[in-house]
Structure formats: structure tokens, C-alpha cells
C-alpha positions in Angstrom: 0.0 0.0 0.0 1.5 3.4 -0.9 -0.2 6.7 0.9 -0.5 10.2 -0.1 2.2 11.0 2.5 4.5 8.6 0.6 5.2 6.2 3.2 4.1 2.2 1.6 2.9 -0.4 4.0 2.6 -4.5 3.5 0.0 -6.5 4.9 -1.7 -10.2 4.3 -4.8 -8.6 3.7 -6.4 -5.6 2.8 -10.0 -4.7 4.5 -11.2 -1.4 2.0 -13.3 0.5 4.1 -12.9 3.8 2.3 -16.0 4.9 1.5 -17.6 5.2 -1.9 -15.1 6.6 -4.1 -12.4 4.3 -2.6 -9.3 3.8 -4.3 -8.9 0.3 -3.5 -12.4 -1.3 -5.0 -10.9 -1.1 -8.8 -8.4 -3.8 -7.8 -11.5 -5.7 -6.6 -13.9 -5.1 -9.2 -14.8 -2.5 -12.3 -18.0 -2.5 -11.4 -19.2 1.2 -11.2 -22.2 3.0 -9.5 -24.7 4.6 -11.2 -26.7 7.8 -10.5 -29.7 7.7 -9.3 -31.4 10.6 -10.7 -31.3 11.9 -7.1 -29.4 15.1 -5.8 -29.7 16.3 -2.2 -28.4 19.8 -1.2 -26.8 19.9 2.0 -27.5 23.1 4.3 -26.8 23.6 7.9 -28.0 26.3 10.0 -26.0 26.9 13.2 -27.3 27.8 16.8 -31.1 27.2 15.2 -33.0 28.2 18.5 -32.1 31.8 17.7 -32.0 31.6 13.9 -35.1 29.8 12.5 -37.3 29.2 15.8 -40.1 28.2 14.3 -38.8 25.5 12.5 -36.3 24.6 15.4 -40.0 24.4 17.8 -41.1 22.2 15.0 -38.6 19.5 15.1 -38.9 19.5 18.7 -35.2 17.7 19.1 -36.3 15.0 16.7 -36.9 15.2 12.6 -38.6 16.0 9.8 -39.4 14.7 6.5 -41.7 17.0 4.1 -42.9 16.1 0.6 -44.8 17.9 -1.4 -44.4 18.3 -5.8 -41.8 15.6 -6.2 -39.7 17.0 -3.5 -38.5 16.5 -0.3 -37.2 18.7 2.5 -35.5 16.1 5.0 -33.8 17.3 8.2 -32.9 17.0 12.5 -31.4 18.0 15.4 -27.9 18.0 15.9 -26.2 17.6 19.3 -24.5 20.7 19.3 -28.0 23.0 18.5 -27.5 22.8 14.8 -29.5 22.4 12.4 -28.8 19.7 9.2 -31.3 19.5 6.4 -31.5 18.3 2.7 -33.6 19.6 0.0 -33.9 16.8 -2.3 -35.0 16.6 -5.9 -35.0 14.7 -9.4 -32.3 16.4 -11.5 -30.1 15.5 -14.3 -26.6 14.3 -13.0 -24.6 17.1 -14.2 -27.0 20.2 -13.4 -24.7 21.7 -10.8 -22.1 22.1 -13.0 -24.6 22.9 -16.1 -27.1 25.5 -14.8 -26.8 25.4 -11.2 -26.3 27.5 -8.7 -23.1 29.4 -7.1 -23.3 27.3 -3.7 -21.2 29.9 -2.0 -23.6 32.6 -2.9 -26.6 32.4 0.0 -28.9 34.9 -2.7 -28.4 32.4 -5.6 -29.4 29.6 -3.7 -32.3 31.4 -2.5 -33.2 32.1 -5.7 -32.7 28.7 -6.9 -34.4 27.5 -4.0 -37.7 29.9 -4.4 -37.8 28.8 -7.9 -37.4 25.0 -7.6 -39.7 24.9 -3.9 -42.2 27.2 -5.5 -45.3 25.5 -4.5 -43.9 25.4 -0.7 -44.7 27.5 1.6 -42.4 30.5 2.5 -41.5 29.4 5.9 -39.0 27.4 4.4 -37.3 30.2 3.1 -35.6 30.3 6.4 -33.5 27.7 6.1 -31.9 29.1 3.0 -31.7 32.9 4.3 -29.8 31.5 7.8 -27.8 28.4 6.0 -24.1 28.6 6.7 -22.3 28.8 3.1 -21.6 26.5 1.3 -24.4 24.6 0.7 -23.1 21.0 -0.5 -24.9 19.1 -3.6 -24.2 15.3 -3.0 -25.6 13.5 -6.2 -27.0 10.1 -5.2 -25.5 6.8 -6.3 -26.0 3.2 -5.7 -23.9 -0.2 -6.5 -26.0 -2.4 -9.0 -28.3 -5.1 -6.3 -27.2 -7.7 -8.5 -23.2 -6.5 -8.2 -20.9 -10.0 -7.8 -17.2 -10.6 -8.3 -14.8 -13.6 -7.7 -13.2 -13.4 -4.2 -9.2 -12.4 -3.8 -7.1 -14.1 -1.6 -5.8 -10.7 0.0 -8.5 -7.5 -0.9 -11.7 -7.2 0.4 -14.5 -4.8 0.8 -16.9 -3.3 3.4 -19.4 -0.4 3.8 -19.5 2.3 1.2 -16.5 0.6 -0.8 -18.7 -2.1 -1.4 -22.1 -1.5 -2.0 -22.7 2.4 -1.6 -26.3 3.1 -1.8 -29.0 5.8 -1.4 -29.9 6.8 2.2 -33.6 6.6 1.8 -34.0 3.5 4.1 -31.7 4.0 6.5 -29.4 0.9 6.0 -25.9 2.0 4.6 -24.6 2.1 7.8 -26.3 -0.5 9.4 -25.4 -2.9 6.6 -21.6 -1.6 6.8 -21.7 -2.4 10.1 -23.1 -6.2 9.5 -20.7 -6.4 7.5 -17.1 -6.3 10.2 -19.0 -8.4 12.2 -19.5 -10.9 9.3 -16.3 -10.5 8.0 -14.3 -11.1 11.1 -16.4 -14.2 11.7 -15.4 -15.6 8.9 -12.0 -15.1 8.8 -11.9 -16.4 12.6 -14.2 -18.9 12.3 -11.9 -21.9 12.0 -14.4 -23.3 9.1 -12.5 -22.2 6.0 -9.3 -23.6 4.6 -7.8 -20.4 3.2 -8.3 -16.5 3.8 -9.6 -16.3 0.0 -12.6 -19.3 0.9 -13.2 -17.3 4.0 -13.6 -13.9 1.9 -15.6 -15.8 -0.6 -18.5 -16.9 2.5 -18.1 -13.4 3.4 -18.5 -11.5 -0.1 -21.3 -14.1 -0.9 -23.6 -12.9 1.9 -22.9 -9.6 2.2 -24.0 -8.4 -1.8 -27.4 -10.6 -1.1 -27.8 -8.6 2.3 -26.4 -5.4 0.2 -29.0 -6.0 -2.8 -32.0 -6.4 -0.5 -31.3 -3.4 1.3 -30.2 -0.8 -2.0 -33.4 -2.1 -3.5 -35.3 -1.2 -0.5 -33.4 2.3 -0.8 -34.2 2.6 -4.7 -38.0 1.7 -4.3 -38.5 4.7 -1.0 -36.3 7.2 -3.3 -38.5 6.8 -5.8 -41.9 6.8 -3.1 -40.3 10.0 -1.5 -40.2 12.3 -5.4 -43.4 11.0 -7.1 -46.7 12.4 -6.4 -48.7 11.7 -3.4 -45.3 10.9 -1.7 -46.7 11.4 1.7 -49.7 8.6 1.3 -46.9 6.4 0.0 -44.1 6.4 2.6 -47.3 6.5 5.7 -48.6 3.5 3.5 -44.8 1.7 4.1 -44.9 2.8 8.0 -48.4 1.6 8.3 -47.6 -1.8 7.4 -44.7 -2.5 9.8 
């Protein structure tokens, strides 16, 4: 392994848990996530009690999702008295760079935001006129569910690395998490004969887990921007 800082390290194996632009997947796989058709626009409004009271009072130290137009505004309550929201739409992967706002600039993102949220009501407004700048677009991607490769006797991957996916049902970090505690039982186990058959158990499992829970995530993103997304997503709760 050679690092930015230019020192080079050897191991047996390699456990990439860098995220989802990791450098180490391509030795793995080519396999390649797609967009999703998904943006969300990262704002954060600091020391919220004094800033936007209203919708601080209205989250109440918990969350909010609103939908409304094929839109969503999704947002909680950090620990520190912040704020953290997303204003999430359909868009073309490239519109930030092709027609999109300055992010820096607080007006052009108002404007952007007024135009885009125009059916909203106004008291949203706030969270654009008090965001701390810059506003971050994350474009959404996810792994193919049916993603598979042969297993290496000394790489491996976990978390984002592996199978990045949307956030819409709350399982990327849940399933990264399954995931150490599945590979570390498999390479302790005592049941396989080599590191690479252990891996093998280990990569077999975790894509079916992965694809069951990045479908799940494809199906709610696509509940949470249609029409009569709120019917839809208290239709999902409703059933558990």
C-alpha cells in the first residue's frame, strides 16, 4: 500500500473501508455505481434556536421529512444546536455544473431554492436565508443489487467501498456495520481452509444482504419524489 504521505505499508490482507469513491475497490472489481437521478443539497444552520425558531420548535429535538411536488425537504437536530437539512430533488446528474447554482452565494441559492420549492410555503425560506455557506450538492448513487465478483485471496470490501447506496431507508450504515461483524467471523471462524474461501462466505452474503437493502433504498427514493409521496411512505410505515 502506498499513501499520499509517501510512506508504503505490506499486509496479508487488505479490509477497504474507504468509502464510496475508494481507491482500492478497482483492484477488486470494475464495477461502477450509477446515479440515481437523485441530488440532495446539503444546508446547515448553526445555533437554530435563535436563527429559525419556528422550524427549530417544530422539530422538537427529533426530525422532519416534508414532501410535497416531487420533492423533499428532510432534516434533525444535531447535538450541538445545529441544524442539518436536505432539499432533495430529481435532476439531471450534471445540473450543478450545467445551470446550477453558485453554492457559496446564500442569494443564488435562495433564488434557486424559491424557484425549484415554489409551491412550498415560505417558511422554508428560512433555512436558506440562515444556511451557513456552502451549501453541498451530494448526487445520489448506488452499486447495482445484483453486483458480484470472484473473491481475492488478500483484498476485500466493506461499507460504502462495497455497496454504496441511497440513504432513503436508513441501512448504509447499518449494513456496513453487518458487515465487520461478518467478516471477522469468517476469517476467525476456523471453518474455512484459506483466507480467500473465507472472503468468498463473506462477499457471498454480504452483496445478497447489500441488494435487498439498496433495492429497499431505490424503491423509498422513488416513493419519496413521485406524487402523493406522503400517502406512499405513511402506507410503508403503516404496514410494519
Amino acid at each position: 500500500m502506498h499513501f499520499k504521505n509517501g510512506s508504503t505499508a505490506y499486509a496479508d490482507l487488505v479490509i477497504a473501508a474507504d468509502g464510496a469513491n475508494s481507491r482500492i475497490r478497482p483492484y477488486v472489481t470494475n464495477i461502477k455505481a450509477f446515479y440515481t437521478g437523485i441530488t440532495m443539497v446539503e444546508v446547515n444552520v448553526f445555533d437554530a434556536a435563535k436563527a429559525i425558531p419556528h422550524i427549530y420548535t417544530l422539530l422538537n429535538g427529533g426530525k422532519v421529512m416534508a414532501f410535497g411536488n416531487g420533492k423533499n425537504i428532510l432534516g434533525g437536530q444535531k447535538g450541538n444546536g445545529h441544524l442539518g437539512f436536505y432539499l432533495s430533488i430529481k435532476a439531471k446528474e450534471h445540473w450543478t455544473k450545467d445551470g446550477g447554482p453558485d453554492f457559496t452565494d446564500r442569494t443564488q441559492l435562495l433564488v434557486w431554492f424559491k424557484k425549484e420549492y415554489s409551491e412550498w410555503s415560505s417558511v422554508w425560506h428560512q433555512l436558506i436565508k440562515n444556511a451557513a455557506m456552502p451549501a453541498i450538492p451530494r448526487l445520489i448513487y448506488c452499486m447495482p443489487p445484483d453486483q458480484t465478483w470472484e473473491a481475492l485471496p488478500n483484498i476485500t470490501l466493506l461499507g460504502d467501498a462495497a455497496h454504496v447506496m441511497p440513504p432513503f431507508a436508513g441501512e448504509g450504515a447499518n449494513t456496513a456495520m453487518f458487515d465487520a461483524l461478518e467478516l471477522s467471523e469468517s476469517l476467525t471462524s476456523g471453518k474455512y481452509n484459506t483466507i480467500q474461501e473465507a472472503i468468498s462466505n463473506y462477499e457471498i452474503n454480504m452483496c445478497k444482504r447489500a441488494a435487498t437493502a439498496a433495492q429497499r433504498s431505490l424503491e423509498n427514493g422513488e416513493r419519496m419524489h413521485s406524487e402523493g409521496a406522503l400517502q406512499k411512505i405513511m402506507a410503508v410505515f403503516n404496514k410494519r
